[in-house]
C-alpha positions as CSV (number, residue, x, y, z in Angstrom):
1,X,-6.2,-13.4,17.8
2,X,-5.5,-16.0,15.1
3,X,-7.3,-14.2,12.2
4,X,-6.0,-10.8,13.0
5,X,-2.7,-12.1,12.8
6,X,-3.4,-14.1,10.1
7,X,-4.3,-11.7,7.9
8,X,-1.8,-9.1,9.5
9,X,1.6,-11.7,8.5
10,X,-0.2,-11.4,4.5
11,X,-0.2,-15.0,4.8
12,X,-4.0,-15.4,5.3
13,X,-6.9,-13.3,3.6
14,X,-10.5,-13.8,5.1
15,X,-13.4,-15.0,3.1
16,X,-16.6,-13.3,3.3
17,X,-18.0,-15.1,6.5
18,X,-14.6,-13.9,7.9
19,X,-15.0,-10.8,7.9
20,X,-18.2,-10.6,9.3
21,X,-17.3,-13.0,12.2
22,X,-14.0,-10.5,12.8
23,X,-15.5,-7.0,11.6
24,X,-17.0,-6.2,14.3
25,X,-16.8,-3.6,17.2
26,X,-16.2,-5.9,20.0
27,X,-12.7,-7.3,17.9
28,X,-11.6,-3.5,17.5
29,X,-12.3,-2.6,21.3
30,X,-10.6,-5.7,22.4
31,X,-7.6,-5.2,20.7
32,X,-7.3,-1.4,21.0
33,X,-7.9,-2.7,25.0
34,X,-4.8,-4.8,25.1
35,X,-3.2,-2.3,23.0
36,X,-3.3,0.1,25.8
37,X,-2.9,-2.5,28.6
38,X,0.6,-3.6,26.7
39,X,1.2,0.8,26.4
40,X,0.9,1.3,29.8
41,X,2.6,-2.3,31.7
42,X,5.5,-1.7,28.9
43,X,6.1,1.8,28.9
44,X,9.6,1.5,28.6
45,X,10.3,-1.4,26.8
46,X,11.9,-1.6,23.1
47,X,11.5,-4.3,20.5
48,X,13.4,-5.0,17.3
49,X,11.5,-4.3,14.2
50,X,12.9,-4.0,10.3
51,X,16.2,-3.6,12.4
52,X,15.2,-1.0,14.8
53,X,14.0,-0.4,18.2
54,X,10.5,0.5,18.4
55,X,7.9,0.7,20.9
56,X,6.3,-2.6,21.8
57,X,3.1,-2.1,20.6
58,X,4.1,-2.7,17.0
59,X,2.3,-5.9,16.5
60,X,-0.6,-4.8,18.1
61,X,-0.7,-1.8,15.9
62,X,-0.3,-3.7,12.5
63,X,-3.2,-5.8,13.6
64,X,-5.3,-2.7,14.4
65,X,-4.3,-1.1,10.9
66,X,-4.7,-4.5,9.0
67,X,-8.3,-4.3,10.7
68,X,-8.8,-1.1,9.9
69,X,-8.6,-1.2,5.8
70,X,-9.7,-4.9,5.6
71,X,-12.7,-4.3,7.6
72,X,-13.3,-1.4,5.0
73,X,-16.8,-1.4,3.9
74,X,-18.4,0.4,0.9
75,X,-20.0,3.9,2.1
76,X,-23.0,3.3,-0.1
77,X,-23.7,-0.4,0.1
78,X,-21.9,-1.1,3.3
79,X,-20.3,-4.3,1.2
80,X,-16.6,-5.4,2.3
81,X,-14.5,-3.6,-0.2
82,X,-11.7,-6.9,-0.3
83,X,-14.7,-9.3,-2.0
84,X,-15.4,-6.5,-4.1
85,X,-11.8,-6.3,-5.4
86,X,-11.5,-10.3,-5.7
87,X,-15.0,-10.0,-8.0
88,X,-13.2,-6.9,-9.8
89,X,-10.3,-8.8,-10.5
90,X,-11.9,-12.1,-11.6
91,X,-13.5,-10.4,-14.1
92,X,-13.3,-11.0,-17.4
93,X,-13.1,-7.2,-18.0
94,X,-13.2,-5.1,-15.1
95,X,-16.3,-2.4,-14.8
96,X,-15.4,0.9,-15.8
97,X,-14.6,4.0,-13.5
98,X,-13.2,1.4,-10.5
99,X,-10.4,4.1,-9.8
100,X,-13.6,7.0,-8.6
101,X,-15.0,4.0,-6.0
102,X,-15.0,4.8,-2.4
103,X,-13.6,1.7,-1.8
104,X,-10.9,1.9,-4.1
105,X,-10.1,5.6,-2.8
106,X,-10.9,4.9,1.0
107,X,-8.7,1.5,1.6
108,X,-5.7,3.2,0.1
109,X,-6.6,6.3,2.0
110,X,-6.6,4.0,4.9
111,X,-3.4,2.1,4.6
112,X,-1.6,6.1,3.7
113,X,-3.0,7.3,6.9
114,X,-0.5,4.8,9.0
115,X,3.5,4.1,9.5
116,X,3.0,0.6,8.1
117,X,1.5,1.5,4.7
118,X,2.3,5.0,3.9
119,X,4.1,6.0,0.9
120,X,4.9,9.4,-0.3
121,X,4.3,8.8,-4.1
122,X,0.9,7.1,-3.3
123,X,0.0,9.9,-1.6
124,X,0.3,12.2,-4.1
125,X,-1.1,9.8,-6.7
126,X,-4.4,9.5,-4.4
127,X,-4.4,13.5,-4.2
128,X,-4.2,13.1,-8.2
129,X,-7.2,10.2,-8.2
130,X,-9.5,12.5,-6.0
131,X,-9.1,15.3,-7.7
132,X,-9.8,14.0,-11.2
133,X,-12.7,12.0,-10.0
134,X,-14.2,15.8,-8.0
135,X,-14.1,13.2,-4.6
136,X,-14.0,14.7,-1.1
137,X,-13.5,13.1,2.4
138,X,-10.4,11.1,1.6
139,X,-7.3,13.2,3.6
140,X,-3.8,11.5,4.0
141,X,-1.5,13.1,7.0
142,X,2.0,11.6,6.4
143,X,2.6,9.4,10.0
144,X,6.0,9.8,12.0
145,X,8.4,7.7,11.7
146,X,7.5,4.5,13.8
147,X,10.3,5.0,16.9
148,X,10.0,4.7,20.7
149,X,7.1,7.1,22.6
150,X,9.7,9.5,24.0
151,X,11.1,10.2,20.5
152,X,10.1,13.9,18.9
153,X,8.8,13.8,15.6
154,X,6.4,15.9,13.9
155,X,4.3,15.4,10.7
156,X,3.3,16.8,7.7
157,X,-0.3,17.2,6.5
158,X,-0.8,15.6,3.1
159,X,-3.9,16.6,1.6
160,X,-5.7,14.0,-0.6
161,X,-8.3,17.0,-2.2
162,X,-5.7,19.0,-3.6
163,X,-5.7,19.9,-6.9
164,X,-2.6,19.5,-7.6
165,X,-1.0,17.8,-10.7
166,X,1.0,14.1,-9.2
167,X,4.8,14.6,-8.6
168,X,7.1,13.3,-11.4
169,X,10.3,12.1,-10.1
170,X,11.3,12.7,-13.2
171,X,9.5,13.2,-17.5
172,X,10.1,11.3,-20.1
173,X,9.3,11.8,-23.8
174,X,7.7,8.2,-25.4
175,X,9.9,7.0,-28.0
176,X,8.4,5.2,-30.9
177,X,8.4,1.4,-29.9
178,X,7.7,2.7,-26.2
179,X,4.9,0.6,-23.8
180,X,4.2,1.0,-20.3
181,X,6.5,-2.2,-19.6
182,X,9.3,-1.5,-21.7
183,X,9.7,2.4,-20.2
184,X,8.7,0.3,-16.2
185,X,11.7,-1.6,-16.9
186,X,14.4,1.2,-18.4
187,X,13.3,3.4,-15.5
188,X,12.4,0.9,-12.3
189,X,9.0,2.2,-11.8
190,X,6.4,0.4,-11.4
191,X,3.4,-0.5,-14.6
192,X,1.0,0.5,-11.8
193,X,2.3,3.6,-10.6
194,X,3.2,4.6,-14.5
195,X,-0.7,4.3,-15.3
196,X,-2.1,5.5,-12.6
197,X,0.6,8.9,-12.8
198,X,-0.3,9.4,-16.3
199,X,-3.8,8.8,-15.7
200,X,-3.0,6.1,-18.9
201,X,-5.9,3.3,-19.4
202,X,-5.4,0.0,-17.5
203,X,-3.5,-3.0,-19.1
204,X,-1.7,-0.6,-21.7
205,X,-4.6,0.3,-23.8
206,X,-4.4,3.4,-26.4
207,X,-0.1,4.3,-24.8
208,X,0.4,7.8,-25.8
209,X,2.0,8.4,-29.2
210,X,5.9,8.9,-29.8
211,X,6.5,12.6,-28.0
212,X,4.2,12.4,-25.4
213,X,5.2,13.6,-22.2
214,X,5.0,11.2,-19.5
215,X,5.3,12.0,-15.4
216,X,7.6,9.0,-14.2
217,X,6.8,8.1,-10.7
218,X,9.6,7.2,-8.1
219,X,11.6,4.3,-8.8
220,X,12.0,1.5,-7.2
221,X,13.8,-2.2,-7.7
222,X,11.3,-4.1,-9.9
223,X,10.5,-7.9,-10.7
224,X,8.5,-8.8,-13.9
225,X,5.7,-11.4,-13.2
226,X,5.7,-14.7,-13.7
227,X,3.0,-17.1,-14.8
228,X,2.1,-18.9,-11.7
229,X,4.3,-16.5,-9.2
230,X,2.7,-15.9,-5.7
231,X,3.4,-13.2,-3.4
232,X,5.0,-16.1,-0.9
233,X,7.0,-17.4,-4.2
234,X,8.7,-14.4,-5.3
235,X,9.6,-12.9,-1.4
236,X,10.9,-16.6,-1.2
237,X,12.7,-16.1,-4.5
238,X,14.7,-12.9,-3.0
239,X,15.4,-14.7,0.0
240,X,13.4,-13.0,2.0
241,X,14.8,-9.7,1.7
242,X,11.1,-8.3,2.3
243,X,8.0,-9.6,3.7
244,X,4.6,-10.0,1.7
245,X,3.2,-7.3,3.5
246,X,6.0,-5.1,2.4
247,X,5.1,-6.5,-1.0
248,X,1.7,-5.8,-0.5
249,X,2.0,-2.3,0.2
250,X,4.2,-0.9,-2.7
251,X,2.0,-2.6,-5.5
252,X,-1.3,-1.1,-4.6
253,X,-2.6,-3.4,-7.8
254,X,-2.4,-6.3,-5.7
255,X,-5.1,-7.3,-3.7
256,X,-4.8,-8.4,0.1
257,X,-5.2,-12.2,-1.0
258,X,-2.4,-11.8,-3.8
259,X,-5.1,-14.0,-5.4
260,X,-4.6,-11.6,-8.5
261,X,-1.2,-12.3,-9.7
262,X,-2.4,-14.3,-12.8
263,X,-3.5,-10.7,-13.7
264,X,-0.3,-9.0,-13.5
265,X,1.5,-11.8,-15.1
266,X,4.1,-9.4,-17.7
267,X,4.0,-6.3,-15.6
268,X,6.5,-4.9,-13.5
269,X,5.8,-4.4,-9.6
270,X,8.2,-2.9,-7.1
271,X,10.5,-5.2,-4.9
272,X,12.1,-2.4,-3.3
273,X,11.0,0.7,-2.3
274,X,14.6,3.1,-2.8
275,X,13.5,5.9,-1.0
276,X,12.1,4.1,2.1
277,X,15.3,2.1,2.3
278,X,17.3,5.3,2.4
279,X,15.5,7.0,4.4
280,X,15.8,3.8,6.8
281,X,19.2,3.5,6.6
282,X,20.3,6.8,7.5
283,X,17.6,7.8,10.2
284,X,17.2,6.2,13.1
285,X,13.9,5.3,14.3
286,X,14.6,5.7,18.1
287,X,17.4,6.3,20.7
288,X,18.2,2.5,19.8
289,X,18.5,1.2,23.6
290,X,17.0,-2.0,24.1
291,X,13.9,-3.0,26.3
């Protein structure tokens, strides 16, 4: 189990004989095994997570969905997607049409399609990425909210073919001066989201002329990064006020080893995610009695 949670804690990324030691069918039966064992012994047990009571299986579950989109292989090559990401992002300049990949479209699709990385504006940004590179295959459903098994909930279908143009929070006509970092800081959104919303070329390239009009995505709290910042550093740096997982999975642009940071040195990534907090804070997750 010490991989799994490892690599599930962010704290750990596998190499290349890693994953094919813990990839394997046997692991995901053996875990979706005692995932049911705990299910059924536990039944009605509760256990504090992000400040709520939640059914006991969490841990369990985040190791079955850190499996799932680490394990990830490439549908043509059958290659672990995560190496391919560390050899993108060592690059000295990244291959062209990355965003059209199947791994790049099925990991995110992946981490959508569960409570512990969903995110609305993603979602819709994926919908955006499939549709303007004519991909099929990659649906989203948004996941209920993570509370006890007793709890009603019901979900809404979030198709990731839709053609669809990307929800804007809000527009915003460049001014001349404007870059993508200088508009990610006056309006807390992330550089990433603001590229890949605009569809705008990576690293800044060619930024639309004064007048353009630009689709911002939802904001969040952002942090500018540091030469020599790591993922541990700067959730150390906020004491803590969110885990690198949670840091993980609002800046899609890191990878799952935050071994990429020297990359994103100058651009803005979220801290926060506003609309998850508030939702959070004024829904709760379960009937709050404790196990």
């Amino acid at each position: 189990m010490f991989l799994p949670s490892a690599v599930a804690s962010g704290g750990y990324f596998p190499t290349a004989d890693d994953l094919g030691a813990i990839c394997t069918s046997g692991c995901l039966q053996s875990l979706e095994a005692v995932r049911q064992l705990q299910a059924s012994v536990c039944a009605s047990d509760q256990v504090q997570y992000g400040g709520a009571s939640v059914r006991p299986t969490v841990q369990l579950d985040a190791f079955i969905w850190t499996y799932n989109h680490t394990c990830r292989r490439d549908a043509a090559t059958g290659a672990f997607c995560e190496p391919i990401f560390d050899e993108w992002a060592s690059a000295t300049a990244p291959p062209n049409n990355t965003t059209c990949s199947d791994c790049v479209l099925g990991v995110l699709q992946t981490q959508l399609n569960s409570y512990f990385g969903y995110d609305a504006a993603w979602a819709k940004n994926l919908s955006s990425m499939t549709s303007s590179c004519h991909a099929t295959g990659y649906p989203v459903t948004s996941p209920a909210p993570y509370g006890h098994p007793t709890d009603s909930v019901s979900t809404t279908p979030t198709s990731s073919t839709s053609t669809s143009s990307p929800s804007c929070a809000a527009t915003y006509p460049a001014q001349a001066g404007d870059d993508c970092h200088s508009i990610s800081l006056a309006h807390k959104v992330s550089t990433a989201a603001l590229l890949v919303t605009n569809a705008l070329e990576a690293y800044c390239y060619n930024f639309p002329k004064a007048g353009t009009k630009l689709c911002l995505p939802a904001s969040c709290d952002v942090y500018t990064v540091q030469a020599n910042d790591t993922c541990f550093a700067i959730t150390q740096a906020h004491k803590n006020a969110f885990t690198t997982s949670q840091l993980l999975s609002w800046n899609v642009d890191i990878n799952r080893a935050c071994s990429n940071m020297g990359q994103l040195v100058g651009q803005q990534i979220c801290i926060r995610d506003r609309a998850a907090a508030a939702s959070s804070n004024s829904n709760s997750l379960c009937s709050g009695k404790q196990g």
